[in-house]
C-alpha positions as CSV (number, residue, x, y, z in Angstrom):
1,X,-5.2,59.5,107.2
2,X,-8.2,60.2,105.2
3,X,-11.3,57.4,105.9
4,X,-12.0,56.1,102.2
5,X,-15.7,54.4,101.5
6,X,-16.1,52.5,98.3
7,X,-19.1,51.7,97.1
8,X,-18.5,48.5,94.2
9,X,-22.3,48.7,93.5
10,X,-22.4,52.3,92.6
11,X,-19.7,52.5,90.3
12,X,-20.6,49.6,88.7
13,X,-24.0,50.6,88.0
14,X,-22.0,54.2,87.2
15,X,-20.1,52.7,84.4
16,X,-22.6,50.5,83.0
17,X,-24.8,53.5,82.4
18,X,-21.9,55.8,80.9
19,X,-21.0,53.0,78.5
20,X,-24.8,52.4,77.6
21,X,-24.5,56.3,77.0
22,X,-21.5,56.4,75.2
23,X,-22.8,53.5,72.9
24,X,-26.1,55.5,72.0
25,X,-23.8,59.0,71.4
26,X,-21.4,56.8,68.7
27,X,-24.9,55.2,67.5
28,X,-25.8,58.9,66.8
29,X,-22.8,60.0,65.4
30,X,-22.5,57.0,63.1
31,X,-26.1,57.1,61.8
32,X,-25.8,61.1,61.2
33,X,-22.6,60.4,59.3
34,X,-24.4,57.5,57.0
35,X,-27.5,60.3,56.7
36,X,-25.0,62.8,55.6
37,X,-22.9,60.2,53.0
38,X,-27.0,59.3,51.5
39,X,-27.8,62.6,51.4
40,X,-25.0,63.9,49.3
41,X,-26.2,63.8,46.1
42,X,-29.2,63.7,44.4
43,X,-30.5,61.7,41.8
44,X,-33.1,64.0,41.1
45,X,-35.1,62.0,38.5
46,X,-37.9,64.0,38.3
47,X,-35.6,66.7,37.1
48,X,-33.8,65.1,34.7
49,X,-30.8,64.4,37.5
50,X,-29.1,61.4,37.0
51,X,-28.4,58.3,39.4
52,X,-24.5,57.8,40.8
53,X,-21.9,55.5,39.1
54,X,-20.9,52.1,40.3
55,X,-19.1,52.1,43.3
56,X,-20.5,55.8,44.4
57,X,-22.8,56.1,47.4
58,X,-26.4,55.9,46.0
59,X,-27.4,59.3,44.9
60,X,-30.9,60.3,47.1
61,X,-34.1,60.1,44.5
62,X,-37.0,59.5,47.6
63,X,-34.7,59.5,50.6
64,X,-35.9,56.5,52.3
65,X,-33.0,55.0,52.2
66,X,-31.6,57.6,54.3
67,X,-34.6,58.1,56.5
68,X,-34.2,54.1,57.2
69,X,-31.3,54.4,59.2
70,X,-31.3,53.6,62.7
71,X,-28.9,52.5,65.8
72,X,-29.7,49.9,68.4
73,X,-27.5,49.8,71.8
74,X,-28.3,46.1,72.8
75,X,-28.5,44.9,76.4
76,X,-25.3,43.3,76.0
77,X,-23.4,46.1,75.2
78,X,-23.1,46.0,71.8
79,X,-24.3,48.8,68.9
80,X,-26.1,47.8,65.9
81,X,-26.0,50.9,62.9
82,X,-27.9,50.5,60.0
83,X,-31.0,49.4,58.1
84,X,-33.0,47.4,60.2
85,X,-34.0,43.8,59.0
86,X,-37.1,44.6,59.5
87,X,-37.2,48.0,57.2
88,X,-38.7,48.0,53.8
89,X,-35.6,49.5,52.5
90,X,-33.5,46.6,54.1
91,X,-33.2,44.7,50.6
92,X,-32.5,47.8,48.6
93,X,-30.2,48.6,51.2
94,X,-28.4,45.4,51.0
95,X,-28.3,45.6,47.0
96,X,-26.9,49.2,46.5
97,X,-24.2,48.1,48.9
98,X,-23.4,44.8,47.9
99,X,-24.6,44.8,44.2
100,X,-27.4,42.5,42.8
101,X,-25.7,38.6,43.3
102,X,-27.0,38.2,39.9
103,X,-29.2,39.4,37.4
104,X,-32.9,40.6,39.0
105,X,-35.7,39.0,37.1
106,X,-39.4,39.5,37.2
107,X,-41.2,37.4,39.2
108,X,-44.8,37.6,37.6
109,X,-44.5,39.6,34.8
110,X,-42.8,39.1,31.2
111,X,-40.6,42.1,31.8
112,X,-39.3,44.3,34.4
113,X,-40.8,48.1,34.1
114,X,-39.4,51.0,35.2
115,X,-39.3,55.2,34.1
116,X,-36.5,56.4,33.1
117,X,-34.9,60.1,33.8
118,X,-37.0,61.4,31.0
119,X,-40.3,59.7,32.1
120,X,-40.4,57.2,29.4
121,X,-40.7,53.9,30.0
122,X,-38.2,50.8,30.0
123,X,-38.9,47.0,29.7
124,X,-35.9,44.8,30.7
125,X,-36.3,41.2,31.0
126,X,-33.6,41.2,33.7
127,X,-30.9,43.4,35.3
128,X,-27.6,43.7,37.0
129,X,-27.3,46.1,40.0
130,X,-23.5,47.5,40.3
131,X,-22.3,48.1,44.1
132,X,-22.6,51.7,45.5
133,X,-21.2,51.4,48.5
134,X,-22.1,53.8,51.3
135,X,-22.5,52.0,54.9
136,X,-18.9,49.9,54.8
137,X,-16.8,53.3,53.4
138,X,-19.2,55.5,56.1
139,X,-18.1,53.5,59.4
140,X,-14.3,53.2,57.9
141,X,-14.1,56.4,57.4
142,X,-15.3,57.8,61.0
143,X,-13.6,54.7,62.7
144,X,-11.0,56.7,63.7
145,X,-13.0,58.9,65.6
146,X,-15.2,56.7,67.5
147,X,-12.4,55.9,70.4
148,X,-12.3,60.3,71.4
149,X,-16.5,59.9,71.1
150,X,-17.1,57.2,72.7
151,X,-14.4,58.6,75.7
152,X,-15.4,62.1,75.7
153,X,-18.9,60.8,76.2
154,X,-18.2,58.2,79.4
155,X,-15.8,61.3,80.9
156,X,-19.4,63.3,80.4
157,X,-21.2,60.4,82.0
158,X,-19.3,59.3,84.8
159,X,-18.8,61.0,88.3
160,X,-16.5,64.0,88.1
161,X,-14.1,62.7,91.0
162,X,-12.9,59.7,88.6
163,X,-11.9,62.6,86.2
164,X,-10.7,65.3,88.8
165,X,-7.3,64.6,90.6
166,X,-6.9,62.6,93.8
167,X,-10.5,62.3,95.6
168,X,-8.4,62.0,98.7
C-alpha cells in the first residue's frame, strides 16, 4: 500500500488562490463583455450620428462610459463589475441604466444647455432621461457562461493531480 501525505495547509492555500484567480478571469470576461455591449454603437454626434432609443444600450459619443468599467475581486471572495462609486461616470452610469427618477433640472441656471446633433443649441428647463439599459442585460446575458469560466479557470489554477486520475 501506497504511503499517502496530505498536506490541509497547502491545498487550502491552493484553492484559495485558484478561486481568487478564477474570480479575476470572470471579472475580465464580464467587464470585456460590458466594453463590447458600450461600444457597439456610436452616437457619433459630431457627425451628425444619432443617440440610441429608450431601452437600447447607450450608443458611445466620448466612450468614457466604457473606459469606466472596472472589476474588483474582494478579500472575501466576492466580484464587484461595474462603474466604480467613485468614477465620474458613476451618476451617468446609474442614469442611462435606470432612467432619470424624475425630471433633471438646473441647479444654478434658468435653463439646462446642451448642442444638439447639428451643433445648435437647446435650452430645456428640465428633462426626463429614458432607461438604456446595458450592465443588467450584459451580466444576464453571459450568466450562463460564467460557471465553464470560472471552472476552466480553477482546473488551470489548481495542482494537475486533483485533475489527473488517481494520485495513488
Amino acid at each position: 500500500m501506497a504511503d499517502i501525505e496530505w498536506n490541509a495547509d497547502q491545498f487550502m492555500i491552493a484553492a484559495e488562490n485558484a478561486v481568487y484567480d478564477a474570480l479575476e478571469t470572470v471579472g475580465v470576461h464580464l467587464a470585456d463583455k460590458l466594453g463590447d455591449t458600450l461600444n457597439r454603437q456610436s452616437s457619433n454626434k459630431s457627425n451628425g450620428g444619432s443617440p440610441s432609443a429608450p431601452g437600447e444600450p447607450p450608443a458611445k459619443d466620448t466612450g468614457t462610459l466604457a473606459r469606466s468599467i472596472s472589476y474588483m475581486v474582494n478579500d472575501n471572495g466576492t466580484l464587484d463589475v461595474g462603474v466604480a462609486k467613485q468614477s465620474p461616470a458613476n451618476k451617468y452610469a446609474l442614469v442611462m441604466e435606470y432612467g432619470s427618477r424624475g425630471p433633471i433640472k438646473p441647479k444654478k441656471a434658468k435653463a439646462l444647455h446642451w448642442k444638439d446633433k447639428n451643433g445648435k443649441d437647446v435650452f430645456a428647463r428640465q428633462v426626463v432621461i429614458q432607461a438604456r439599459p446595458w450592465l443588467r442585460p450584459t451580466v444576464a446575458i453571459e450568466w450562463k457562461n460564467l460557471p465553464e469560466i470560472f471552472s476552466k479557470s480553477m482546473k488551470r489554477s489548481l495542482p494537475n493531480w486533483l485533475w489527473e486520475g488517481d494520485p495513488i
